[in-house]
C-alpha positions as protocol buffer text, in pm:
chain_id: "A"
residue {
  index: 1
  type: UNK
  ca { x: 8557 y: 11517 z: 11692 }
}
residue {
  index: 2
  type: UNK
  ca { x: 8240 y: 11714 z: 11693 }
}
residue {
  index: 3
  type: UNK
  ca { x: 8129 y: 12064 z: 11573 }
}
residue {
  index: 4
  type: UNK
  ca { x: 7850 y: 12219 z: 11673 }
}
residue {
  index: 5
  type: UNK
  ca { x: 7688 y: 12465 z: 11425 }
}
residue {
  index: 6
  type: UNK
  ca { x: 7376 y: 12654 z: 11368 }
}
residue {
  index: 7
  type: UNK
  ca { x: 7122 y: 12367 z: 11305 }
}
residue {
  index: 8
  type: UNK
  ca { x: 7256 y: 12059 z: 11455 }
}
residue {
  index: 9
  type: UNK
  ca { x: 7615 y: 11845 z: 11611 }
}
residue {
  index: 10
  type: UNK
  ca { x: 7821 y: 11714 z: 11299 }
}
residue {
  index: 11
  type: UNK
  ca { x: 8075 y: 11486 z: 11291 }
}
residue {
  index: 12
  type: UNK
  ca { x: 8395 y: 11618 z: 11130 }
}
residue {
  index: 13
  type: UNK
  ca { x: 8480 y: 11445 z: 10784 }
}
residue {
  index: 14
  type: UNK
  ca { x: 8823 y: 11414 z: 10626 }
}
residue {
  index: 15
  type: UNK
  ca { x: 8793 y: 11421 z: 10226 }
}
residue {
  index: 16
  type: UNK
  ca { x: 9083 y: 11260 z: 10070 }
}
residue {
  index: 17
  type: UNK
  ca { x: 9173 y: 11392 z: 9722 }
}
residue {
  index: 18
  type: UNK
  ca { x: 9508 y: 11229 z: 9532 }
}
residue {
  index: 19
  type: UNK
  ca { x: 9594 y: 11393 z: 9192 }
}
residue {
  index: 20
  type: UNK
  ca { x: 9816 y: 11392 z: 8925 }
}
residue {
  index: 21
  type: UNK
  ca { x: 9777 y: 11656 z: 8698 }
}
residue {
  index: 22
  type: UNK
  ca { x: 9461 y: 11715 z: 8725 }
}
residue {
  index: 23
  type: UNK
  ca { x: 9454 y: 12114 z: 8762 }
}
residue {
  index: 24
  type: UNK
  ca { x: 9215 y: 12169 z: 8454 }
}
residue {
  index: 25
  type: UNK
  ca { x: 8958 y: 11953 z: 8665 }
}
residue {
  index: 26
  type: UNK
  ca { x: 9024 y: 11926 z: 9029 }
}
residue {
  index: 27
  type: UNK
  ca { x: 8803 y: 12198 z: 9104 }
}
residue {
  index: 28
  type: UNK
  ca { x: 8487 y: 12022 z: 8956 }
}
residue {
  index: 29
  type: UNK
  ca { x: 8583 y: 11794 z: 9268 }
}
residue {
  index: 30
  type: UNK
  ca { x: 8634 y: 12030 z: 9540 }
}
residue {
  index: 31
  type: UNK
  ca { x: 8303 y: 12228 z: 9478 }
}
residue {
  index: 32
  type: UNK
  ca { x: 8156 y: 11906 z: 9484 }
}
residue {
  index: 33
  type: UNK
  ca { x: 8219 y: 11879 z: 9827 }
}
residue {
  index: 34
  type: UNK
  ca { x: 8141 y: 12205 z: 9886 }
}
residue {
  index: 35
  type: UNK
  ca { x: 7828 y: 12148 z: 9762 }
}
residue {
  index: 36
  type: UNK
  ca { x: 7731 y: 11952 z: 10058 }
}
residue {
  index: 37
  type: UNK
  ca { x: 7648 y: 12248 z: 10275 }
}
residue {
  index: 38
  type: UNK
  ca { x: 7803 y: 12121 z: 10548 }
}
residue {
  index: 39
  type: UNK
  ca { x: 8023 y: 12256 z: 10842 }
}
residue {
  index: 40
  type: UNK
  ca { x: 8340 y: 12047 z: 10970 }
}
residue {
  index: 41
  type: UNK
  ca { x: 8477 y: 11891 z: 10645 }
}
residue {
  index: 42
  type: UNK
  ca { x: 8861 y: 11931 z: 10609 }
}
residue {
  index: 43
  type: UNK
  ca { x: 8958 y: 11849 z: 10264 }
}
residue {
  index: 44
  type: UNK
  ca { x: 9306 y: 11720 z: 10167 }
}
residue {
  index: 45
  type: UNK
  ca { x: 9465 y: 11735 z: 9846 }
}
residue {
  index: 46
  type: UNK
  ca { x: 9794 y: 11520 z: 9816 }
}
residue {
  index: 47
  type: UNK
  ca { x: 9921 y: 11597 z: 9514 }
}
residue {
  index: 48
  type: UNK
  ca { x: 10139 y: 11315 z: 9385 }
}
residue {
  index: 49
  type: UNK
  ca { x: 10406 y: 11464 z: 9190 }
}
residue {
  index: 50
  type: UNK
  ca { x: 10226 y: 11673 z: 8909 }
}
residue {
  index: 51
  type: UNK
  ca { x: 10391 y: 11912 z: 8656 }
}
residue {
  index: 52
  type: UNK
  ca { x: 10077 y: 12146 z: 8586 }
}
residue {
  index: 53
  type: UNK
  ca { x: 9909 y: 12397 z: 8771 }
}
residue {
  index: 54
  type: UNK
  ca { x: 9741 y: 12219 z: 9002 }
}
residue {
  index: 55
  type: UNK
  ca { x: 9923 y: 12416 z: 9291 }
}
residue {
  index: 56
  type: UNK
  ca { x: 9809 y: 12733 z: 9123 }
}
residue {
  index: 57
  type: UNK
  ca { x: 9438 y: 12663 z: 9077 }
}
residue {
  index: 58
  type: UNK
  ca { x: 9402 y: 12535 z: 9463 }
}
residue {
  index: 59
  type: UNK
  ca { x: 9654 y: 12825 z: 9615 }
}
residue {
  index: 60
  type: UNK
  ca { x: 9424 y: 13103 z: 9391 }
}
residue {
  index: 61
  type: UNK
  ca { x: 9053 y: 12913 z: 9428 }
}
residue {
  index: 62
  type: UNK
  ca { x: 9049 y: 12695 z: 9723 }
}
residue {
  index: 63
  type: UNK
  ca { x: 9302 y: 12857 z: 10008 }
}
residue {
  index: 64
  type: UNK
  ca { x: 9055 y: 12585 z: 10245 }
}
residue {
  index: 65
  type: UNK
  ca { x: 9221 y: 12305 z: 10185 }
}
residue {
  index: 66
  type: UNK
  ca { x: 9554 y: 12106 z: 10311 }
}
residue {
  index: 67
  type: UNK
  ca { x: 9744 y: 12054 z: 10033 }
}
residue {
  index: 68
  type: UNK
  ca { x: 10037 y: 11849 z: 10013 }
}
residue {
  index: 69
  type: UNK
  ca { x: 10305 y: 11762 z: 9747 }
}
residue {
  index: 70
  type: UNK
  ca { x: 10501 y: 11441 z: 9704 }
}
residue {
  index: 71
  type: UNK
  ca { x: 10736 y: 11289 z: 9432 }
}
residue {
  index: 72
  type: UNK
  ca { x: 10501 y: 11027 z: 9270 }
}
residue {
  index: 73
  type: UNK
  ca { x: 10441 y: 10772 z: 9447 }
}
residue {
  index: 74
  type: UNK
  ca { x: 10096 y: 10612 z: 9322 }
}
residue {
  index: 75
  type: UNK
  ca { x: 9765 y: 10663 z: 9459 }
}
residue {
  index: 76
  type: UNK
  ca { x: 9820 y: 10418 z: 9705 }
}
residue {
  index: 77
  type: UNK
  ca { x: 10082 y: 10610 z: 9875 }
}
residue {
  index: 78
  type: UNK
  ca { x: 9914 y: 10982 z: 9773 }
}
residue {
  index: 79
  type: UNK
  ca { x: 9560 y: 10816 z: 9983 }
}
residue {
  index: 80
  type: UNK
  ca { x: 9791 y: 10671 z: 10267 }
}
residue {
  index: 81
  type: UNK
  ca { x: 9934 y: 11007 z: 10315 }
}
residue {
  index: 82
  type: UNK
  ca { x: 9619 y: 11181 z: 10320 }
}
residue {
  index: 83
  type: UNK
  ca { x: 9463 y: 10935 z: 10577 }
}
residue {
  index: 84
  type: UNK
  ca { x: 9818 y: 11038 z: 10825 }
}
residue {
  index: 85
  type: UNK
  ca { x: 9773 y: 11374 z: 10801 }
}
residue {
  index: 86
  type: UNK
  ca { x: 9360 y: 11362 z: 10885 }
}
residue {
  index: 87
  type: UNK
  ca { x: 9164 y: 11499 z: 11138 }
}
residue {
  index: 88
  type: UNK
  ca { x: 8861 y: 11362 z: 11111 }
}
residue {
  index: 89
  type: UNK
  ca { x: 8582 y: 11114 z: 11228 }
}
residue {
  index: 90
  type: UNK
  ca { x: 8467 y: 11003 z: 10898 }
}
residue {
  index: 91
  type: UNK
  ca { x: 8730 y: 10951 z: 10674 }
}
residue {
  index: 92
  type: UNK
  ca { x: 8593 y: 10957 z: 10276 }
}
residue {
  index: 93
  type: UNK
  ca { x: 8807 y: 10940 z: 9935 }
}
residue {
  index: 94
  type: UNK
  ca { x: 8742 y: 11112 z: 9651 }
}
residue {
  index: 95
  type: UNK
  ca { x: 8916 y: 11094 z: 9342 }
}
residue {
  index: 96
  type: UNK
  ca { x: 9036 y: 11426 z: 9134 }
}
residue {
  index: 97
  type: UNK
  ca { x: 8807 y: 11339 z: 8809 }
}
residue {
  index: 98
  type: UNK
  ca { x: 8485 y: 11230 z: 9040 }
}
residue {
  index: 99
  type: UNK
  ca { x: 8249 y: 11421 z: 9214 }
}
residue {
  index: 100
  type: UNK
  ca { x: 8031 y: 11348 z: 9535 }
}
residue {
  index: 101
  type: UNK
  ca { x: 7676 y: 11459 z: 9463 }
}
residue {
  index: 102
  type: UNK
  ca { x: 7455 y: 11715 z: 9717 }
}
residue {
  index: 103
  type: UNK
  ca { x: 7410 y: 11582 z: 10010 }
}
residue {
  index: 104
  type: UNK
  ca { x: 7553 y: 11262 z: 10014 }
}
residue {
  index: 105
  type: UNK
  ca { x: 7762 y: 11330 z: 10351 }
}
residue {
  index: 106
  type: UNK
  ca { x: 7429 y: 11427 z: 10513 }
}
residue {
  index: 107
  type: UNK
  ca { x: 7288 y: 11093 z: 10419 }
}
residue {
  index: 108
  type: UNK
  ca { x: 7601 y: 10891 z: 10505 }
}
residue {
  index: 109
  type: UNK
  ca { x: 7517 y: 11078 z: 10896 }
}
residue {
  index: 110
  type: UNK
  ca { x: 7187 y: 10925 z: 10907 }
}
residue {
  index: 111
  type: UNK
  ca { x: 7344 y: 10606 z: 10817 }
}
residue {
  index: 112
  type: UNK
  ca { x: 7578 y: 10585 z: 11038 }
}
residue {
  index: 113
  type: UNK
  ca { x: 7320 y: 10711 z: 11355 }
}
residue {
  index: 114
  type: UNK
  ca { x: 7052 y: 10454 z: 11222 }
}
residue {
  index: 115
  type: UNK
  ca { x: 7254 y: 10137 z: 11191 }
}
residue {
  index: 116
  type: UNK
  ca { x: 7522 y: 10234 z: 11468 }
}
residue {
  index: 117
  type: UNK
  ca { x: 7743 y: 9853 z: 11409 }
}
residue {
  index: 118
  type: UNK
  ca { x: 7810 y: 10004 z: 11112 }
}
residue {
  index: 119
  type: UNK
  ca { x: 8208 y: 10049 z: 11029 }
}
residue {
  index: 120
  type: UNK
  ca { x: 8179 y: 10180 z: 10693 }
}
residue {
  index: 121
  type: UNK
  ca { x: 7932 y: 10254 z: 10395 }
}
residue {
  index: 122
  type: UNK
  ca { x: 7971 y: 10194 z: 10042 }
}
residue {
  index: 123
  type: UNK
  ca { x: 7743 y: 10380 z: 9832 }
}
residue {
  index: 124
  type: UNK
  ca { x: 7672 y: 10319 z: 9461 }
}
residue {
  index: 125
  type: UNK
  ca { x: 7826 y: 10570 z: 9176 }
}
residue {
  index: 126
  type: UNK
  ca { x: 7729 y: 10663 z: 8800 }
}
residue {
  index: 127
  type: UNK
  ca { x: 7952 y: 10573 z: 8591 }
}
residue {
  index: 128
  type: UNK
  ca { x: 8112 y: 10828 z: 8291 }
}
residue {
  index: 129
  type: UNK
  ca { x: 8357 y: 10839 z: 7992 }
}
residue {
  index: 130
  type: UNK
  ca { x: 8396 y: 11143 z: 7872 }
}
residue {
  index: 131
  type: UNK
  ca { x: 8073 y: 11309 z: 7961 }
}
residue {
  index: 132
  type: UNK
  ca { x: 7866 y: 11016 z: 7835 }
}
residue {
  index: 133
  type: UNK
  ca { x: 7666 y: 10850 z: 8139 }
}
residue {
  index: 134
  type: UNK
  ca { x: 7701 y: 10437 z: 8133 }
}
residue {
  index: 135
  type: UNK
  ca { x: 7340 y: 10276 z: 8101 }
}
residue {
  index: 136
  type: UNK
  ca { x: 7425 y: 10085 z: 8435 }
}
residue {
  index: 137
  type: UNK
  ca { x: 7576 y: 10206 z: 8816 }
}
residue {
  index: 138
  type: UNK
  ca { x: 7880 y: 10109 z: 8869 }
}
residue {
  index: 139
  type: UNK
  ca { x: 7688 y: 9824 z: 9136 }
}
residue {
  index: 140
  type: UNK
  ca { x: 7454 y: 9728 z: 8918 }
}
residue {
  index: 141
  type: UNK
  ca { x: 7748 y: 9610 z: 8676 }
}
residue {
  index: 142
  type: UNK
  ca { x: 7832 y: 9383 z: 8974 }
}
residue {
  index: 143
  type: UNK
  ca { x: 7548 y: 9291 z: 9082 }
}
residue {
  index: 144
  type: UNK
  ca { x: 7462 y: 9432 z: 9421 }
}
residue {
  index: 145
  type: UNK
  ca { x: 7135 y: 9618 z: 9350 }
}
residue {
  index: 146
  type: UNK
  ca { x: 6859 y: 9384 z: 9398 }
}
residue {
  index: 147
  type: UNK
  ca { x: 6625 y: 9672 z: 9579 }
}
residue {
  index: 148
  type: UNK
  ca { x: 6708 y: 10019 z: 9737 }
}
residue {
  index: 149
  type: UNK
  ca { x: 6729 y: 9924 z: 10080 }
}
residue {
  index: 150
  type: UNK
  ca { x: 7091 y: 9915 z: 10292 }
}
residue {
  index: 151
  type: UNK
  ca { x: 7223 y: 9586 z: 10354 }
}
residue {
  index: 152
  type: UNK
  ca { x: 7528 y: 9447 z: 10544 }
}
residue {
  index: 153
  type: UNK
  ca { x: 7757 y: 9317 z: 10286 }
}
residue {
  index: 154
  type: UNK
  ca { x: 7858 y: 8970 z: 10481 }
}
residue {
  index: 155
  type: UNK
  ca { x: 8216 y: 8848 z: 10470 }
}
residue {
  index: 156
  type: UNK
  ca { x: 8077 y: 8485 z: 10368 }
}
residue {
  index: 157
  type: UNK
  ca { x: 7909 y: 8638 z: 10030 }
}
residue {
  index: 158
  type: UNK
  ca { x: 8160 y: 8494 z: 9726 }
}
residue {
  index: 159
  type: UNK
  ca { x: 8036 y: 8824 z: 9481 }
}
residue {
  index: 160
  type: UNK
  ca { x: 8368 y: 8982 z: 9671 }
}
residue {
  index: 161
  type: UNK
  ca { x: 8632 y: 8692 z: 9478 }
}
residue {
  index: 162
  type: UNK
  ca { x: 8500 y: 8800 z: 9172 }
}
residue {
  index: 163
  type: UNK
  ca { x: 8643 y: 9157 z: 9133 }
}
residue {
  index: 164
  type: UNK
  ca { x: 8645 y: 9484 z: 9318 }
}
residue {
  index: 165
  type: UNK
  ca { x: 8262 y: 9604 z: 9378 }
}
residue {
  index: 166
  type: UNK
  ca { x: 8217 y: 9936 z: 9543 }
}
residue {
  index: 167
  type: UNK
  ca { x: 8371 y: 10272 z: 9369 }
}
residue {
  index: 168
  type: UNK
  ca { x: 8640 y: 10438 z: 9664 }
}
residue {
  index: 169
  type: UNK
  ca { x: 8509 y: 10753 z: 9580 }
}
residue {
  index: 170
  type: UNK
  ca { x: 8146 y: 10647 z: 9727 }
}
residue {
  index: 171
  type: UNK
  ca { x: 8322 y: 10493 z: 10044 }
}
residue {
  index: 172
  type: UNK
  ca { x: 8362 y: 10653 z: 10421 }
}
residue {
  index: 173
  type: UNK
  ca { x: 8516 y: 10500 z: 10697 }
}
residue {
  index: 174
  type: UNK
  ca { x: 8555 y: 10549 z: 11045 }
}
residue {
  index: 175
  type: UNK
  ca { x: 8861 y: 10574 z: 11201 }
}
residue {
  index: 176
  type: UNK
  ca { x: 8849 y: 10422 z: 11464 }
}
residue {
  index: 177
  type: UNK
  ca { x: 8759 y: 10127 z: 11216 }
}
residue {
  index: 178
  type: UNK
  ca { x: 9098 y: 10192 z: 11030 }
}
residue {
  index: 179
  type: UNK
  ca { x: 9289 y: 9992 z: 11285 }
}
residue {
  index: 180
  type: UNK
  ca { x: 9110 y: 9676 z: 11222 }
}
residue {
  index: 181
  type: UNK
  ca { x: 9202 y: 9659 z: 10865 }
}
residue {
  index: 182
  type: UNK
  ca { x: 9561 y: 9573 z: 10965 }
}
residue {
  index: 183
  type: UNK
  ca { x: 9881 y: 9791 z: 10864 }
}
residue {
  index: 184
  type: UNK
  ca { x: 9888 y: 10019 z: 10571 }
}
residue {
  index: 185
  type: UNK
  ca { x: 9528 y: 10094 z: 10475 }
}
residue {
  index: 186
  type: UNK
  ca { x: 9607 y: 10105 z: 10109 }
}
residue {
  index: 187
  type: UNK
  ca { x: 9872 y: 9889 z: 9956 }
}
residue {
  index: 188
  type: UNK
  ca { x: 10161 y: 10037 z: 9744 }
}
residue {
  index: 189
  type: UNK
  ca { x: 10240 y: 9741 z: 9615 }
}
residue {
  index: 190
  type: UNK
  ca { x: 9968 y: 9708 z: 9398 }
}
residue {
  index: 191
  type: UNK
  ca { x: 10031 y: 9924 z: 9061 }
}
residue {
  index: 192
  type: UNK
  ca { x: 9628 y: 9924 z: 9064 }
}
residue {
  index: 193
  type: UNK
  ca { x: 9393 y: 9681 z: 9200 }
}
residue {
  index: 194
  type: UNK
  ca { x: 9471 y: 9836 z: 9529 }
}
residue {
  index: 195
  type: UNK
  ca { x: 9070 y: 9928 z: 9569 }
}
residue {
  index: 196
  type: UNK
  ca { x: 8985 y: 9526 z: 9568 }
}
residue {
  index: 197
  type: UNK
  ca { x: 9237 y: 9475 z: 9796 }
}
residue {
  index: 198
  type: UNK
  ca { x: 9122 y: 9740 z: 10038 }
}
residue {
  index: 199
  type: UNK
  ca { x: 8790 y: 9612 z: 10006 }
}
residue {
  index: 200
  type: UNK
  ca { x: 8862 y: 9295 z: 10079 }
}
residue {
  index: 201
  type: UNK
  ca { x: 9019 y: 9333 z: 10429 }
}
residue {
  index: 202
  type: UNK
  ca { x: 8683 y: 9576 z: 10486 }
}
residue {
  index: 203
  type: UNK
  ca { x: 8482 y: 9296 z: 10454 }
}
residue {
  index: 204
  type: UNK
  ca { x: 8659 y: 9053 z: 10632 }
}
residue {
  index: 205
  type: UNK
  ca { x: 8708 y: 9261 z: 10911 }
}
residue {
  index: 206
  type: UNK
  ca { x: 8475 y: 9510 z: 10922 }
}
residue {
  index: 207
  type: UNK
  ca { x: 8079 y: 9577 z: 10875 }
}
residue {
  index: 208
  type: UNK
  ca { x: 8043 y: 9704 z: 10598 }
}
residue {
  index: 209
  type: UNK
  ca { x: 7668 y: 9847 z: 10547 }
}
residue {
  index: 210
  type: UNK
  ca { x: 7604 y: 9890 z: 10149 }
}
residue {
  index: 211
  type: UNK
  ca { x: 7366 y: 10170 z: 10010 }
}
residue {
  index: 212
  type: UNK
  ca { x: 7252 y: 10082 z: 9646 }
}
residue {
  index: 213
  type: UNK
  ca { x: 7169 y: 10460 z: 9562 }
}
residue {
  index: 214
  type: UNK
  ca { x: 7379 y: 10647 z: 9345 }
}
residue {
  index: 215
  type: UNK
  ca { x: 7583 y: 10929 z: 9581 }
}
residue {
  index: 216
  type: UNK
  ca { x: 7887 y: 10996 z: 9341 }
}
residue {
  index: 217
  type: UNK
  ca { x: 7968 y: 10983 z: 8953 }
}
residue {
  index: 218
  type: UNK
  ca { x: 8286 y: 10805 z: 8860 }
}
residue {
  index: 219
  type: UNK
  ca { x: 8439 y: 11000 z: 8556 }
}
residue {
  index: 220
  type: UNK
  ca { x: 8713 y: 10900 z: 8311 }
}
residue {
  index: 221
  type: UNK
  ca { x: 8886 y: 11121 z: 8073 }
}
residue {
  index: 222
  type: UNK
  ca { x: 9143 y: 11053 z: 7845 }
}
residue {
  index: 223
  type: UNK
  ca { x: 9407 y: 11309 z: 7941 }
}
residue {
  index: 224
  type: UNK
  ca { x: 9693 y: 11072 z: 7967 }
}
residue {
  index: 225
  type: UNK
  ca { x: 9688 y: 11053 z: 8375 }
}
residue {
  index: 226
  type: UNK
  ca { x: 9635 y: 10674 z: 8380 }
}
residue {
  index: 227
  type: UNK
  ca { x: 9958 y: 10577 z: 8152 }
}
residue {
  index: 228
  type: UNK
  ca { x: 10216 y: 10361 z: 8291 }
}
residue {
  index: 229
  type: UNK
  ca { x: 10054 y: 10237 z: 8621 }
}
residue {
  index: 230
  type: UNK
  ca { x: 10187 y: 9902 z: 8588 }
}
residue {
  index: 231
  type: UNK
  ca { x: 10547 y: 10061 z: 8772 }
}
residue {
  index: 232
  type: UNK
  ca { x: 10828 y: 9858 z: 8574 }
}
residue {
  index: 233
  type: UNK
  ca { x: 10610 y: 9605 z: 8436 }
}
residue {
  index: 234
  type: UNK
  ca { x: 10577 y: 9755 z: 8109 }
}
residue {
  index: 235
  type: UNK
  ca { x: 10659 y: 9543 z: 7881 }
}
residue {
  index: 236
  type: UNK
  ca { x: 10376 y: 9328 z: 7990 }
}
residue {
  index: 237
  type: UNK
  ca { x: 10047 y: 9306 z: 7790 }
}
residue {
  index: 238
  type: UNK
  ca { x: 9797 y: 9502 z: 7953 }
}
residue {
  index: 239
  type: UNK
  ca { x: 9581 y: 9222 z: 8035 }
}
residue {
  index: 240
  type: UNK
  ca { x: 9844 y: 8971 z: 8169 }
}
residue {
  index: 241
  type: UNK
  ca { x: 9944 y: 9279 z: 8432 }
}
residue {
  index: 242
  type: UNK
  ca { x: 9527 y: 9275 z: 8502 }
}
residue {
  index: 243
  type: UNK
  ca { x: 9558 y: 8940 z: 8593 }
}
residue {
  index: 244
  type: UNK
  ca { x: 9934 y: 8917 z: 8745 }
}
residue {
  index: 245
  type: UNK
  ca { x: 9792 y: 9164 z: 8994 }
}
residue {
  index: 246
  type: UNK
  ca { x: 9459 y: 9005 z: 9021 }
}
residue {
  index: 247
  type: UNK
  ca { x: 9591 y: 8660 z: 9141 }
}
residue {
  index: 248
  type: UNK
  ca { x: 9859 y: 8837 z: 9362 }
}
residue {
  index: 249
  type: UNK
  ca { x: 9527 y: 9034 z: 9569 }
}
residue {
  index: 250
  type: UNK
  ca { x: 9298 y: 8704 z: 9604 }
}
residue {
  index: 251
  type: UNK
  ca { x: 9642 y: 8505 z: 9717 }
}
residue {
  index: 252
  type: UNK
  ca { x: 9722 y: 8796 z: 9996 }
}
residue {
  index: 253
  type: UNK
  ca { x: 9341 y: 8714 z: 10059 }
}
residue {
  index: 254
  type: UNK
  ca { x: 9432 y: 8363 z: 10106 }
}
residue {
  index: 255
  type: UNK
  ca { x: 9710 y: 8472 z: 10385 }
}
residue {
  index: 256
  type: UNK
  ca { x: 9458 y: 8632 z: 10557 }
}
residue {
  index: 257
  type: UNK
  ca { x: 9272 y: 8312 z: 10682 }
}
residue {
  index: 258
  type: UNK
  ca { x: 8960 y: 8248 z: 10873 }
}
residue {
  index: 259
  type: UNK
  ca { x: 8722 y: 8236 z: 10597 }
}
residue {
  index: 260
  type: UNK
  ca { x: 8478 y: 7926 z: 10521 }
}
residue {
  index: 261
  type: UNK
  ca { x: 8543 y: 7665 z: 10348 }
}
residue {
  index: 262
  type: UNK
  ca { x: 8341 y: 7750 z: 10086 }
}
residue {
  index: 263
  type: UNK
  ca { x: 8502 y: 8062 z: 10061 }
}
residue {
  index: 264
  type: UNK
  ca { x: 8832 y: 7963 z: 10077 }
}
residue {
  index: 265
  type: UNK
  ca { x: 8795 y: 7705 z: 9816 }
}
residue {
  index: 266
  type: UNK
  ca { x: 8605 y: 7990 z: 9568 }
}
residue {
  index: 267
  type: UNK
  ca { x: 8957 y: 8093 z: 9632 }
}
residue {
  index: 268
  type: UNK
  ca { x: 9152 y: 7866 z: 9504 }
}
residue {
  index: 269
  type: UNK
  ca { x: 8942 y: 7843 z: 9238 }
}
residue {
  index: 270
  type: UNK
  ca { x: 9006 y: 8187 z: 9136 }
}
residue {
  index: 271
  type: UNK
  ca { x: 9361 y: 8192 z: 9158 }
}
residue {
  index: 272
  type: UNK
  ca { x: 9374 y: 7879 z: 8941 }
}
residue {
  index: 273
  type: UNK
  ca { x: 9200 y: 8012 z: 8668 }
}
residue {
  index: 274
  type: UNK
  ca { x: 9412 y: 8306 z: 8690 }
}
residue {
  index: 275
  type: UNK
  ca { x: 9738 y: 8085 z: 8634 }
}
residue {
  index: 276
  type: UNK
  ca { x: 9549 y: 7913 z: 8331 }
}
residue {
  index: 277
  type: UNK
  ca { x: 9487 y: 8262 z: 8201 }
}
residue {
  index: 278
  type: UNK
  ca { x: 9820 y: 8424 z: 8210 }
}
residue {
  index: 279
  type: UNK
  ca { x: 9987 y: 8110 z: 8082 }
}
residue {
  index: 280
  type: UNK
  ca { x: 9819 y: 8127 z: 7809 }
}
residue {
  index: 281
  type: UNK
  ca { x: 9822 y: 8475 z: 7671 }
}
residue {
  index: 282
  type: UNK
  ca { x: 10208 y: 8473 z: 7789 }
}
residue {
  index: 283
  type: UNK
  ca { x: 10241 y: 8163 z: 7528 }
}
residue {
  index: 284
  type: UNK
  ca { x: 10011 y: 8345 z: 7239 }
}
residue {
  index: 285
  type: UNK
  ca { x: 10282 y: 8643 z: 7291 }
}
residue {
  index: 286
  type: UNK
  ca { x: 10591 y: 8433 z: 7332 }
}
């Protein structure tokens, strides 16, 4: 869909916000995309079962946006909902404790008109904990910044089996691109780790053009959101879940087939090393 407006034709965005209890900050992320002084975004809040005044702050601050309320469900679910209920060309996600910086949507537009293959973007993000800036990007922990310039992130490059490597909250989509990532966009399965796996069909199906400049700050705050993610696994050490979940993505990567050899051994490789890992923490706790 396109609006036309004063100075020029721009595509319609859908911003995609899931929360939980997040009304003493979820503003911070709205005027962030406000910020972008841009006609045609439609911003939707799916608010996944909080018990604060989330509702309150959006009804008396922000009467623009959708806003929707579910039981909880997980983000999974909350950013599957949001992606139903959307209108929208572009399709970004923003989490409630991030913020987009100015203009990032305008760039993303160029992007998209100047390398026209392009399925999605994935730009880089600053990384916070509480207030305190990280010394690197969140790409640059992985990796992926060797100069400034976009690149197509190729399905064949192994840096993907390592880990998840592009912050959601810096990622837009097309939709006419969603179809090609094959049934639910996000999977609820996954008590987290759902980003890697999301990524992961986006490469392998998609072209994916990376931007190595920082157009978004990933925040964390210790408010007690992120408890109990691991749904029912809780007795669990932390970092046996981490990898439980880890091995479970790269083998659902295995069932997707068609990659190289090379790849597919990398793999296997993986995977392996995860089953070596989680035996033996298991046996140091048993």
């Amino acid at each position: 869909m396109l609006l036309n407006t004063s100075d020029q034709t721009l595509p319609l965005f859908s911003v995609i916000i899931p929360t939980y209890n997040r009304g003493y900050i979820i503003a911070e992320a709205i005027d962030s995309i406000r910020a972008q002084k841009m006609t045609g975004i439609e911003i939707i809040i799916i608010d996944d079962g909080s018990t604060d005044n989330t509702k309150e702050v959006l009804d008396s601050t922000f009467p623009e946006v959708i806003y929707i309320y579910q039981e909880n469900k997980g983000i999974s679910n909350a950013r599957n909902r949001g992606i139903e209920v959307s209108t929208g060309e572009y399709i970004s996600f923003l989490d409630s404790d991030d913020v987009f910086l100015p203009d990032k949507m305008k760039r993303e537009l160029q992007l998209f008109d100047e390398f026209k293959e392009a399925d999605a973007i994935a730009a880089d993000s600053a990384l916070f904990d509480d207030h305190v800036k990280a010394e690197l990007t969140y790409m640059e922990r992985r990796g992926l910044v060797e100069n400034s310039s976009p690149f197509f992130f190729g399905r064949e490059d192994i840096r993907w089996t390592r880990g998840s490597l592009f912050p959601v909250c810096s990622m837009t989509i097309k939709r006419t691109a969603l179809q090609k990532l094959g049934g639910i966009v996000f999977d609820p399965s996954f008590g987290s780790a759902e980003d890697w796996d999301f990524e992961i069909r986006l490469i392998r199906n998609c072209r994916l053009l990376v931007y190595p400049q920082v157009m978004s700050h990933v925040r964390r705050f210790e408010d007690g959101t992120r408890l109990e993610r691991n749904h029912g696994l809780k007795a669990f050490n932390t970092s046996v879940y981490a990898m439980i979940l880890h091995k479970r993505v790269l083998e659902k990567a295995q069932r997707l087939g068609r990659w190289s050899t090379e790849i597919e051994i990398r793999i296997q490789s993986r995977i392996d090393e995860y089953y070596d890992q989680i035996a033996k923490l298991s046996n140091e706790e048993s």
